[in-house]
KEROSE-577516 format. One line per 3 residues: their letters; for each residue x, y, z of C-alpha. Coordinates in Angstrom, 1 decimal, padded with zeros to 4 digits. Layout:
<sites>
a = X Y Z  ...
</sites>
This chain:
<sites>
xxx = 056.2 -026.7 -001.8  053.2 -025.3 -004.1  052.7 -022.7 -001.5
xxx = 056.6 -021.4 -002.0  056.1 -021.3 -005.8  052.5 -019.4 -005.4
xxx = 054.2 -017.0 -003.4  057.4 -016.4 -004.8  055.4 -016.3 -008.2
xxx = 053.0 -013.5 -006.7  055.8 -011.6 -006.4  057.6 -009.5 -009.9
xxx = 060.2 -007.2 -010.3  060.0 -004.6 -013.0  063.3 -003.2 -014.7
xxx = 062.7 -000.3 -017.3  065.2 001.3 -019.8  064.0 004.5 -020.6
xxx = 062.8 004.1 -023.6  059.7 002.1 -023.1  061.2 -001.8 -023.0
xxx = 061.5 -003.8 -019.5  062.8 -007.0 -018.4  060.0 -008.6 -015.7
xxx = 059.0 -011.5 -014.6  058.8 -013.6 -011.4  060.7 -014.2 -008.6
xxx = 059.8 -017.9 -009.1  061.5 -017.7 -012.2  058.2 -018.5 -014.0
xxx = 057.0 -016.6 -016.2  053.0 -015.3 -014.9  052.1 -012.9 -017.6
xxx = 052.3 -012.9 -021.8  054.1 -009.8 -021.0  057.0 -011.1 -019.0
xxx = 060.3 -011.3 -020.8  064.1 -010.8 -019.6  064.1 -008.6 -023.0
xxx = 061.4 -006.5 -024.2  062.3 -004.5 -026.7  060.5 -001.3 -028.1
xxx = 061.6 -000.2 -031.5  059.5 002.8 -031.9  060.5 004.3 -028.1
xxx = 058.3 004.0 -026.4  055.9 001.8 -028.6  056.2 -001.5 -031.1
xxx = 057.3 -003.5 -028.1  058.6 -007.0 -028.7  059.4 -009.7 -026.4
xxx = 062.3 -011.2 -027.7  064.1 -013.7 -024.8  061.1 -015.2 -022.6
xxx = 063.6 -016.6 -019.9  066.5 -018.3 -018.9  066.7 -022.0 -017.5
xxx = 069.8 -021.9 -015.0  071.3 -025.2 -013.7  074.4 -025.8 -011.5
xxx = 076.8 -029.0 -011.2  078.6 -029.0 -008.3  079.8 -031.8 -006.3
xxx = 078.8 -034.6 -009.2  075.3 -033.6 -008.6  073.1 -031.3 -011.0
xxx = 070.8 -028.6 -009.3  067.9 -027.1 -011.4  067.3 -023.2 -010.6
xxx = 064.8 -021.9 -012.7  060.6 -023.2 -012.7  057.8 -023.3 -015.2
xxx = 054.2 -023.8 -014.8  053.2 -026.4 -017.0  050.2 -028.5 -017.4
xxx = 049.8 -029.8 -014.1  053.1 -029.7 -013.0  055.7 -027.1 -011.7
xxx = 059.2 -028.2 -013.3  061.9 -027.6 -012.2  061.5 -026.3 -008.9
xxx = 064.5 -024.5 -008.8  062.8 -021.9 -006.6  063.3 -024.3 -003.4
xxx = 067.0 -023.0 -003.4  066.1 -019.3 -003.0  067.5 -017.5 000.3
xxx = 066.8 -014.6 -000.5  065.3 -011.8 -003.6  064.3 -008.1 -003.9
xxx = 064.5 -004.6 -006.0  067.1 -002.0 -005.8  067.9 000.6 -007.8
xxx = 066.4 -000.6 -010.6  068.2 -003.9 -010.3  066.7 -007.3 -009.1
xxx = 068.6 -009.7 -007.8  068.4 -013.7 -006.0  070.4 -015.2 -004.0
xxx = 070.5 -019.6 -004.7  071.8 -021.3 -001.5  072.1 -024.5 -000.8
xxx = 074.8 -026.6 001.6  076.8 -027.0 -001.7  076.5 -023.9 -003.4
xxx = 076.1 -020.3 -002.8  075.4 -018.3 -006.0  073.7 -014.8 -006.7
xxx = 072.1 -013.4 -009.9  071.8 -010.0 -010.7  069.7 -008.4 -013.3
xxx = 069.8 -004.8 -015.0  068.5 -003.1 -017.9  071.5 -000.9 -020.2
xxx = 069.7 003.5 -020.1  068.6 003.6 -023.5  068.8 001.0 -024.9
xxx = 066.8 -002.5 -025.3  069.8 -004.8 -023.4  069.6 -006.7 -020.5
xxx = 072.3 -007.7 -018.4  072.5 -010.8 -016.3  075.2 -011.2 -013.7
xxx = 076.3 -014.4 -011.9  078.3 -014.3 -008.9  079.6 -017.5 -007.1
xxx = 079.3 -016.7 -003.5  080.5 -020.4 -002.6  083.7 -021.9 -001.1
xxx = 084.1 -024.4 -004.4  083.9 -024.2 -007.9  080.6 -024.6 -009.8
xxx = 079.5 -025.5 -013.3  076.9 -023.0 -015.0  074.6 -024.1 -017.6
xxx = 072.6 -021.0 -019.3  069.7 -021.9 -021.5  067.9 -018.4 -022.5
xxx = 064.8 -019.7 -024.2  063.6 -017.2 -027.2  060.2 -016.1 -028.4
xxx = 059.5 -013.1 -031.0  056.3 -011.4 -030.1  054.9 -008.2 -029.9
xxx = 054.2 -008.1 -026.3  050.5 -008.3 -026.1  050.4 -011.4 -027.9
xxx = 051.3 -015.4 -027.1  053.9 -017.3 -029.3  053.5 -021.1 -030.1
xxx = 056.3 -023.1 -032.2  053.4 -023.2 -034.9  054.2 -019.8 -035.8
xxx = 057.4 -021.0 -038.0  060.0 -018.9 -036.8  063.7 -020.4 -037.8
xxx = 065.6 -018.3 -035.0  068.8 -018.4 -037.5  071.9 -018.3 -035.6
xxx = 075.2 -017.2 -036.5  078.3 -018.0 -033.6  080.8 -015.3 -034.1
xxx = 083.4 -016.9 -031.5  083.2 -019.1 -028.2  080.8 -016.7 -026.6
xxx = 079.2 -014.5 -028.9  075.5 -015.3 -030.5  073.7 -013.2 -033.5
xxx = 070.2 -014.7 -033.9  067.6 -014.0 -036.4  064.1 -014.6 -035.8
xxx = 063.1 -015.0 -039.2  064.7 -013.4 -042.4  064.7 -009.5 -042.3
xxx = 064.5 -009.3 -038.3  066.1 -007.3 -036.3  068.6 -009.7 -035.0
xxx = 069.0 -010.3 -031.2  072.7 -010.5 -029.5  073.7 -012.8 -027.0
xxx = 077.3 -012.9 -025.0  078.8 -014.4 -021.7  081.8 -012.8 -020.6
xxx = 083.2 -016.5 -020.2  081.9 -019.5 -021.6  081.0 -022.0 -024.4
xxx = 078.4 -022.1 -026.3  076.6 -025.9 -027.0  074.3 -024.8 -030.3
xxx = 070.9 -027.3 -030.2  067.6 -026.2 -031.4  065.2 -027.3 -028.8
xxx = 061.0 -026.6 -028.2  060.0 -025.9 -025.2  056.1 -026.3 -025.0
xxx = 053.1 -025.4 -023.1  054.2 -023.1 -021.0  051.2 -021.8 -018.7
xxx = 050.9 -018.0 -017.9  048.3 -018.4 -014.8  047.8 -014.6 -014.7
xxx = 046.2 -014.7 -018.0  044.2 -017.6 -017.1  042.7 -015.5 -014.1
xxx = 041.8 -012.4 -016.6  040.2 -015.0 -019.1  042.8 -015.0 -022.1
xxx = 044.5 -017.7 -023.7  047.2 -018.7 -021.7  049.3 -021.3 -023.2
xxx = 052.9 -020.4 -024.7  056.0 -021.7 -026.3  059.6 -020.7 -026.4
xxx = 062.9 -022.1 -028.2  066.3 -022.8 -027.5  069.1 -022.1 -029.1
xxx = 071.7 -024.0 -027.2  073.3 -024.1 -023.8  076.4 -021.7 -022.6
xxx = 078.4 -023.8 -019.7  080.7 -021.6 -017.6  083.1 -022.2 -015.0
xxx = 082.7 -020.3 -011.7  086.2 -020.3 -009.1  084.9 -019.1 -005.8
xxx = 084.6 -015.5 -006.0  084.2 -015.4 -009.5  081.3 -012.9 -011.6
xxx = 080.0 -013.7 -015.2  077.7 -011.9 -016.7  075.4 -013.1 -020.0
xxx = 073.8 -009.9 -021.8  070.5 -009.8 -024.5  070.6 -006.7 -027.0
xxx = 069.0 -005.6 -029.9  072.8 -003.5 -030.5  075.9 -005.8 -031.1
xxx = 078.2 -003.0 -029.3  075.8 -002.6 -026.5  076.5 -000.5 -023.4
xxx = 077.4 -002.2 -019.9  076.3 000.5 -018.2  073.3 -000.1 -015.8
xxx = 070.0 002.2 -016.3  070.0 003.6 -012.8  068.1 006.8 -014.3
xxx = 068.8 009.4 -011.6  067.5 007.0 -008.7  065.9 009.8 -006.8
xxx = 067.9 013.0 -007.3  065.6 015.1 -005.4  065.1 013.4 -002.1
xxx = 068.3 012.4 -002.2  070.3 013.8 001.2  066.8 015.1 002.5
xxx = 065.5 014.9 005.9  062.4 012.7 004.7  061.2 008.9 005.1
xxx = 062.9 006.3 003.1  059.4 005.8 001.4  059.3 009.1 000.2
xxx = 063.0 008.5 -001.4  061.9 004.9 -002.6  058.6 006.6 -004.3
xxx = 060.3 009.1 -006.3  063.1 006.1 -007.4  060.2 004.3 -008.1
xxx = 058.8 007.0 -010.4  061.5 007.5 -012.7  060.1 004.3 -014.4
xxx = 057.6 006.1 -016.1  059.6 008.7 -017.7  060.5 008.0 -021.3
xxx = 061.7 009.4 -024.6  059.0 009.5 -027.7  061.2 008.7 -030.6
xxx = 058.1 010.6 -033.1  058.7 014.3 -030.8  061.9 014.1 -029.6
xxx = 060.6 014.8 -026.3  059.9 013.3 -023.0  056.4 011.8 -021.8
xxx = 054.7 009.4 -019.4  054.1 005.4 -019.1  050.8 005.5 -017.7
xxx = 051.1 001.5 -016.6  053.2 -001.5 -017.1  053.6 -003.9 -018.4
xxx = 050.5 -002.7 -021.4  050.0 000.7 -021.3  051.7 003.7 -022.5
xxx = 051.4 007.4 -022.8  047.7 008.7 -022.8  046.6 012.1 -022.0
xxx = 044.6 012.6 -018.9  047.3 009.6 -017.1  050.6 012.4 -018.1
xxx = 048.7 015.3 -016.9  048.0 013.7 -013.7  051.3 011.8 -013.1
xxx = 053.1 015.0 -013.8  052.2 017.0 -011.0  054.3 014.1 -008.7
xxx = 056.8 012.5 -010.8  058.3 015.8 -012.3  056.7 018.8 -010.7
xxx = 056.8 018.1 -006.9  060.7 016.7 -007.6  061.4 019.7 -008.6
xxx = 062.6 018.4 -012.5  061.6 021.9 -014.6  062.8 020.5 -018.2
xxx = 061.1 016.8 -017.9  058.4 019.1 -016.9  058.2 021.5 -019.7
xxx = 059.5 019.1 -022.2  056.1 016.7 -021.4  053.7 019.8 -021.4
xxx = 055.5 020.8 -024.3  055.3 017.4 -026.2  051.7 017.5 -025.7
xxx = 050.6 021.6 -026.6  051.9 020.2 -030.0  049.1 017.5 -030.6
xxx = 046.0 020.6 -029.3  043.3 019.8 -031.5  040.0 021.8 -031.6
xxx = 040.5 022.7 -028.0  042.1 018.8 -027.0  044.3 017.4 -025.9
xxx = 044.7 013.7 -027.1  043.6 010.6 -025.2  046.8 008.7 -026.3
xxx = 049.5 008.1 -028.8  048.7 004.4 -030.6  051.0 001.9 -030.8
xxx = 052.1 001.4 -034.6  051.3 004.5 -036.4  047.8 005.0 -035.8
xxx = 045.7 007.8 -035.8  045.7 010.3 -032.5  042.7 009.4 -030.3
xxx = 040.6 012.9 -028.5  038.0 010.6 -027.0  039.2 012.4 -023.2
xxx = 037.4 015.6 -022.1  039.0 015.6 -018.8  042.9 015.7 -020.3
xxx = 042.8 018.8 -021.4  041.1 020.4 -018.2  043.8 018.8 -016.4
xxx = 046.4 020.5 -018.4  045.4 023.8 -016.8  045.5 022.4 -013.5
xxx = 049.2 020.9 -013.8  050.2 024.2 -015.6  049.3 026.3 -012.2
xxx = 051.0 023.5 -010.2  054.7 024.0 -012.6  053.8 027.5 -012.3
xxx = 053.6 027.6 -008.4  056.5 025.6 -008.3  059.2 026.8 -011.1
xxx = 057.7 030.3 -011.4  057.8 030.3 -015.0  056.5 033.2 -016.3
xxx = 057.6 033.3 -019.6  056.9 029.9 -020.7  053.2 030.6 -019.3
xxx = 052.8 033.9 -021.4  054.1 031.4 -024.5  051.2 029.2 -023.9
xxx = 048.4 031.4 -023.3  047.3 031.7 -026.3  046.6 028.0 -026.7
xxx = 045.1 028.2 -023.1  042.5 031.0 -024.6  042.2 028.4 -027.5
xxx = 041.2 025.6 -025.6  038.8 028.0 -023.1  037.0 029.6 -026.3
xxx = 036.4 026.0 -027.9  034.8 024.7 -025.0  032.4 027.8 -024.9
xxx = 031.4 027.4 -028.5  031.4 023.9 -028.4  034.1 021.2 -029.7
xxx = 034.2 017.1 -030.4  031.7 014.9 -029.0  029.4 017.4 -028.0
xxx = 031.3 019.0 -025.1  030.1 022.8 -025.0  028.8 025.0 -021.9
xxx = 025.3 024.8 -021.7  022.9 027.8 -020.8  023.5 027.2 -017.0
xxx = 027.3 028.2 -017.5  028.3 023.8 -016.8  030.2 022.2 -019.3
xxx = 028.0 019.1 -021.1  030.1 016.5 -023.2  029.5 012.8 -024.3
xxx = 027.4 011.0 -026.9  026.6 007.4 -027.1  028.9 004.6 -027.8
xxx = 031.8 007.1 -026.9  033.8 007.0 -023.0  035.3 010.4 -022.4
xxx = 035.7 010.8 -018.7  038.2 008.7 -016.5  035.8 006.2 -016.1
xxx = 036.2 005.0 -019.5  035.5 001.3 -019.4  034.4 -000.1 -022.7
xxx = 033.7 -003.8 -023.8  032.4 -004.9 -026.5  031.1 -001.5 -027.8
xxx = 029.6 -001.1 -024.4  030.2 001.7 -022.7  029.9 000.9 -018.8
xxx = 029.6 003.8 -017.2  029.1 006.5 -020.2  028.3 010.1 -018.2
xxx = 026.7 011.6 -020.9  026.1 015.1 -019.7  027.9 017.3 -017.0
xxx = 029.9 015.2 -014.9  030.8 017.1 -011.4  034.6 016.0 -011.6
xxx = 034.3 017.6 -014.7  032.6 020.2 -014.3  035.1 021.0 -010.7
xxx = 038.2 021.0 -013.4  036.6 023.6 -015.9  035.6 026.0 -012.8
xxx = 039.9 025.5 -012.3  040.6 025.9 -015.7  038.8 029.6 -015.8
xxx = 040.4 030.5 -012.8  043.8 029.6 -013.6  043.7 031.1 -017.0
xxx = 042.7 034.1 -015.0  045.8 034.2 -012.6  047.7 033.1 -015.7
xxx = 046.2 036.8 -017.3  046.9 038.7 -014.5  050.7 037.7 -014.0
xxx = 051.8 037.6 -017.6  049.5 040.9 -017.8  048.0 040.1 -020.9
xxx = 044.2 040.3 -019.8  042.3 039.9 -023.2  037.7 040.1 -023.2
xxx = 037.3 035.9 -022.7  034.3 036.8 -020.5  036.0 034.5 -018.0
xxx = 034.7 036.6 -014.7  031.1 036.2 -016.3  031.7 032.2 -016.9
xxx = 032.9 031.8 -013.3  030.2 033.9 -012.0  027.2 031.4 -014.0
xxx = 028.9 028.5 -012.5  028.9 029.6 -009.1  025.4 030.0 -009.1
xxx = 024.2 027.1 -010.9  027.4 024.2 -009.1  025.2 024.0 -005.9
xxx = 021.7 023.9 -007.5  022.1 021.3 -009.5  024.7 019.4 -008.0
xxx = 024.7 019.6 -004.4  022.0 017.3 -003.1  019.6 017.2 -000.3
xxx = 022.5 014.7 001.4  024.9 017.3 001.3  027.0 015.3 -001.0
xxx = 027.9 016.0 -004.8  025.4 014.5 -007.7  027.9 012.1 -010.1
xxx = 026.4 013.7 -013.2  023.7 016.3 -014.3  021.3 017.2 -017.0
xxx = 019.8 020.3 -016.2  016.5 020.1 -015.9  016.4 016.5 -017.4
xxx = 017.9 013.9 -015.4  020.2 013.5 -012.5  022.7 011.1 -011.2
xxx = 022.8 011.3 -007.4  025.0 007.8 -007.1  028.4 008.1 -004.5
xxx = 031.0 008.2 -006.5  034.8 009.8 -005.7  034.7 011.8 -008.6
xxx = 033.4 015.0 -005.7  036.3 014.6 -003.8  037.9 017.0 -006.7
xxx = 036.0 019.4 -004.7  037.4 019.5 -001.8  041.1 018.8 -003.5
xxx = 041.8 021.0 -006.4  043.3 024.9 -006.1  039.6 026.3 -006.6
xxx = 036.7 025.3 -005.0  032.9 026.3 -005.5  032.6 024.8 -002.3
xxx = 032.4 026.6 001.2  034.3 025.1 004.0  031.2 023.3 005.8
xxx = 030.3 022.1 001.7  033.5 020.5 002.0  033.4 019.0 004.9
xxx = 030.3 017.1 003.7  031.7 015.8 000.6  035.0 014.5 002.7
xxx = 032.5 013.0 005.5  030.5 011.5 002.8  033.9 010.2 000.8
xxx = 035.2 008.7 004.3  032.1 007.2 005.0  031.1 005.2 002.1
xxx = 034.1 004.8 -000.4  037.8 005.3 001.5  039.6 002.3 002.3
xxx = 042.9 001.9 002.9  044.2 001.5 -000.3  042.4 003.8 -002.2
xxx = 038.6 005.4 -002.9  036.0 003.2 -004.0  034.5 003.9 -007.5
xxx = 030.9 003.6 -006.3  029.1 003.0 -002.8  028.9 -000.5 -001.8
xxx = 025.4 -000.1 -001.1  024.5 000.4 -005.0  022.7 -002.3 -006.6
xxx = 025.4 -001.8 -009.6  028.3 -002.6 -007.1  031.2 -005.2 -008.4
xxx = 032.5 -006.6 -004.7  035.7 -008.2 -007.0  037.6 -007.3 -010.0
xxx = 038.0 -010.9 -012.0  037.2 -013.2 -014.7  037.3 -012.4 -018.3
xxx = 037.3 -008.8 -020.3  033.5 -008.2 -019.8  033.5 -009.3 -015.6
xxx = 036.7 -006.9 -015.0  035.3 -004.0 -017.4  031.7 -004.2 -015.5
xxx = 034.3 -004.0 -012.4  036.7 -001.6 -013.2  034.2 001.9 -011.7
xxx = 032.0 -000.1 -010.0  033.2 -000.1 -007.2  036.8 -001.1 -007.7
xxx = 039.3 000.8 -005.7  042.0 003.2 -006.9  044.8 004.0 -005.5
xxx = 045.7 007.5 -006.9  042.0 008.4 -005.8  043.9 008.2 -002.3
xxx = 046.2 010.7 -003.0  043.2 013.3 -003.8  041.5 012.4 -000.5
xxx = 044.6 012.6 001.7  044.7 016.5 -000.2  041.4 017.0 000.2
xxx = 042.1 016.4 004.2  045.0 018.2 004.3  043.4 021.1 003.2
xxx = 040.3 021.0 005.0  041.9 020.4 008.6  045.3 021.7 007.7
xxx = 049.0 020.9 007.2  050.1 020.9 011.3  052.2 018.2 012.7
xxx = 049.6 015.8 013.6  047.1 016.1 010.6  050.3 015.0 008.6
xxx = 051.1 012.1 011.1  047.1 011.0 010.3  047.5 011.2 006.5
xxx = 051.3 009.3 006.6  049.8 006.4 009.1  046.7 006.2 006.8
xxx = 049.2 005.7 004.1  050.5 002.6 005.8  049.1 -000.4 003.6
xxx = 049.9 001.0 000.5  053.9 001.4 002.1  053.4 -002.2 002.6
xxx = 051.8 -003.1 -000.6  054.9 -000.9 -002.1  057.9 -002.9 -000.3
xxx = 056.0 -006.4 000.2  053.2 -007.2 -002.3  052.8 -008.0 -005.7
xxx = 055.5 -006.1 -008.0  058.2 -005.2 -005.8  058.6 -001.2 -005.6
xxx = 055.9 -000.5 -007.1  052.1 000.0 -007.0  049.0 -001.6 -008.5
xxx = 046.4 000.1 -010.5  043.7 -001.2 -009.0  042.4 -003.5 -005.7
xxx = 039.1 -004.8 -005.2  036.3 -003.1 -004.2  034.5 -005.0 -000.7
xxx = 038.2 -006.3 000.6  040.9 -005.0 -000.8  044.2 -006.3 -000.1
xxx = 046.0 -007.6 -003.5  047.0 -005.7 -006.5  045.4 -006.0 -010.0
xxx = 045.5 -004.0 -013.2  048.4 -002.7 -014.0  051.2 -003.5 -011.4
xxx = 053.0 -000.8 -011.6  050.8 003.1 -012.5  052.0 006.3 -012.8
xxx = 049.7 007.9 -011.0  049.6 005.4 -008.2  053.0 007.2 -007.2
xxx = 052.0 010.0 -008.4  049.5 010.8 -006.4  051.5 010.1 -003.3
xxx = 054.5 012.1 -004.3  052.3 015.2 -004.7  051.2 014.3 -001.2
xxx = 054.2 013.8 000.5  056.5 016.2 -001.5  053.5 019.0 -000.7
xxx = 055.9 022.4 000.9  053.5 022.4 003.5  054.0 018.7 004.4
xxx = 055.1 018.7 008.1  057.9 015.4 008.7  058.0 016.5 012.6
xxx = 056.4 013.4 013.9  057.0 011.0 011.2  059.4 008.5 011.3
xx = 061.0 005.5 009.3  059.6 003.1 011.9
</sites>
């Protein structure tokens, strides 16, 4: 029986609204993770998230007999076990849904989010030949979502009962009341503790893990056969019954391509929010803890709104972000709660140029390119002269950033004030997006036609003669990072495979083909690229155990799904775009499809996977450019569908 719970507790489904709040959890019905919550709220869209119902205990009478259908880890036990009674569960359209059978009952709950808006809707159906008795127990906690709430905390959850079926509840005095309803119903008002609720993922990733919840009372309903109620959770007494279905996929919609391709871009409209400070759109970079930071929109763009062909989200993101340029930067992130702007990224702002060519190619938007090339001449001249954290281009025409303490490239793993892998100097990923940042800024001159003396054809020219003597190595592979003519970094990392995958190369072909031999050899794996080469003494076979064992982990060797997306170009553009080079890349693509449909959260993908064996998701369960990265793959013009099927 343990094994069923495990498993059906492994599993999550993710409903978003738009605005930054979810409802997730378990297909157990147990709640794994401290950010779990049928309602999570964000009152600053997308930030100041709040988890304000934990769950809902269900149980049926039918027959004279009472059937539990919900499940809890507690200490030592599983109660109920509800979860025995589940036939069947799964994601659709933004909507999760069970389906309870047993040989007296047949009932199936659905669950949607309101587009918008922080309200969850909860619908009961009674698939069953006889009538059934519902009892609804939601069971309320008021946290922001990082955090654990315990009964200790002193919360009165003050309840007002406007009729039969309809609940205002305040927290505490002054707090943005939550709103309960069933369409049919009575409400039985007891206040009640639940304690000791165990959250087992949090165990695993060394927090505290222990959590309470409160209820209110109990709603019993009446179910004829045939008969729907539904029970909703708002922060807006006249909330909306309308489901968030976002657009579901407009773009692949009706097209001649894979139903993974369809599910992918469904699946990425999750990410796309409104920012409530700039009126304008942006990008999630993870659930269920992360938002929108800098270097994650600029990569997640190029899949989630430039290769489905959606030219305002586009613009309206790139747009959002010119505002906050900043001595040259772009930011690392917004903060939560009204903090200052972080610029501790160098590699965001590089990456603006790169997505800007991509819109460019795509939308042929000339005139909002001439509008932004000033800011692009901006950002090119501050580099030269040198900006924050000592970024600059050094003598040899490479561009140098980082100072201790501080984590400005991707790898940007900090515990403690320890910076794990800090790449002080000129980092070739780095150094492969400047080289594309000079060159697009040059296409961008030429078709707006407003060339301007940046000495651009003299900063490409030094970097093409120094990129391969300093950084091409007597393997034939890329050096990580360099000091000219102090110290190099010759450890395998994916961060060359930017070589071989961006617009412009200082590669040759046969260069190439030595960085993707070398990538294929020691750091692909089916669900991603390694962050180092197992062989290195500073290797992490697993990513576990508390902050300072997953930090350690998290590019040392952990594997990275997006990373994947950047190979499979990299191929693509080495050996070509024909029929059968596609047919390679889609079958290589194969245990992420199954990871997408069958592991972990449901229609989604991980951040991260372990770095000897992967096979389960960690990190973030759900990452922006996870399905980014295989958008821009398979939505690529020049992909070739000939030989691919749904099979």
């Amino acid at each position: 029986m343990e094994n069923i719970f495990d498993n059906l507790s492994d599993k999550e489904y993710l409903l978003t609204n738009g605005i930054g709040g979810y409802c997730s959890s378990t297909f157990s019905g147990a709640n794994t993770r401290r950010y779990h919550g049928l309602l999570v709220a964000s009152f600053n869209p997308p930030t100041e998230r709040k988890v304000l119902v934990s769950k809902i205990e269900e149980k049926i009478i039918c027959a004279g007999k009472d059937y539990e259908l919900s499940a809890n880890q507690y200490p030592g036990a599983i109660h109920p076990q509800g979860f025995q009674h589940i036939a069947d569960y799964g994601v659709k359209h933004n909507q999760a849904y069970v389906l309870f059978e047993h040989e007296q009952f047949k009932l199936q709950k659905l669950l949607s989010v309101a587009d918008a808006e922080n309200t969850t809707l909860i619908e009961y159906s009674n698939l069953s030949d006889t009538a059934i008795e519902l009892q609804l127990n939601p069971l309320l906690v008021y946290k922001d979502y990082h955090s654990l709430f315990t009964e200790a905390e002193r919360f009165d959850f003050y309840t007002e009962q406007a009729d039969d079926s309809h609940l205002k509840i305040f927290a505490e005095y002054g707090a943005t009341p939550l709103f309960i309803k069933v369409t049919a119903g009575n409400w039985q008002l007891e206040r009640k503790w639940y304690k000791n609720f165990q959250h087992s993922i949090e165990k695993e990733r060394g927090f505290h893990f222990e959590e309470d919840a409160v209820s209110i009372g109990i709603a019993t309903v009446h179910l004829k056969p045939g008969d729907t109620i539904a029970i909703s959770f708002s922060t807006e007494e006249n909330h909306s019954k309308e489901k968030a279905v976002h657009d579901k996929g407009l773009f692949t919609t009706g097209k001649d391509i894979p139903a993974f391709v369809k599910h992918l871009e469904e699946s990425s409209r999750q990410f796309v929010v409104q920012r409530k400070s700039t009126g304008g759109s942006t990008i999630i970079a993870g659930y269920h803890w992360l938002t929108d930071w800098g270097r994650d929109t600029m990569i997640a763009l190029r899949g989630i709104s430039i290769a489905t062909m959606r030219k305002q989200e586009a613009k309206s993101i790139l747009q959002t972000f010119f505002q906050y340029l900043d001595s040259g930067m772009l930011p690392n992130r917004f903060p939560d709660n009204n903090e200052e702007l972080e610029y501790n990224t160098v590699d965001a702002t590089l990456w603006l140029f790169v997505t800007l060519y991509e819109y460019q190619l795509t939308f042929n938007d000339t005139e909002f390119i001439k509008s932004v090339l000033p800011s692009l001449k901006n950002i090119i001249e501050e580099h030269v002269k040198g900006t924050r954290y000592h970024i600059k281009v050094t003598d040899e025409g490479l561009l140098y950033a980082g100072e201790d303490g501080v984590q400005l490239t991707w790898m940007d793993a900090k515990v403690n004030g320890y910076v794990v892998t800090p790449r002080i100097g000129c980092a070739v990923e780095i150094n492969l997006l400047w080289y594309n940042a000079l060159h697009v800024y040059q296409q961008f001159e030429n078709i707006t036609g407003n060339q301007t003396n940046t000495g651009i054809d003299n900063l490409i020219a030094l970097f093409e003669m120094s990129f391969p003597k300093y950084f091409i190595n007597e393997a034939g592979n890329l050096n990580d990072v360099v000091v000219p003519g102090v110290a190099t970094d010759k450890s395998i990392r994916p961060n060359q495979i930017y070589s071989a995958s961006l617009p412009f190369s200082p590669l040759n072909k046969e260069q190439k083909k030595r960085v993707l031999n070398t990538v294929e050899k020691y750091l692909l794996t089916d669900y991603g690229l390694r962050t180092l080469n197992k062989e290195h003494p500073d290797f992490k076979t697993l990513y576990k155990g508390d902050s300072w064992e997953r930090d350690n982990a998290y590019h040392q060797g952990t594997v990275w799904p997006f990373l994947w997306g950047e190979w499979a170009l990299a191929y693509l553009q080495y050996h070509g775009n024909d029929s059968l080079d596609c047919l390679y890349i889609w079958n290589a693509s194969k245990k992420l499809q199954h990871h997408f449909y069958i592991e972990g959260c449901l229609n989604a993908i991980a951040e991260i996977f372990d770095g000897l064996e992967p096979n389960k998701g960690k990190g973030c369960v759900q990452q922006a450019w996870s399905i980014s990265m295989l958008l821009r793959v398979f939505l690529d013009k020049k992909f070739d569908y000939s030989l691919i099927s749904d099979n």
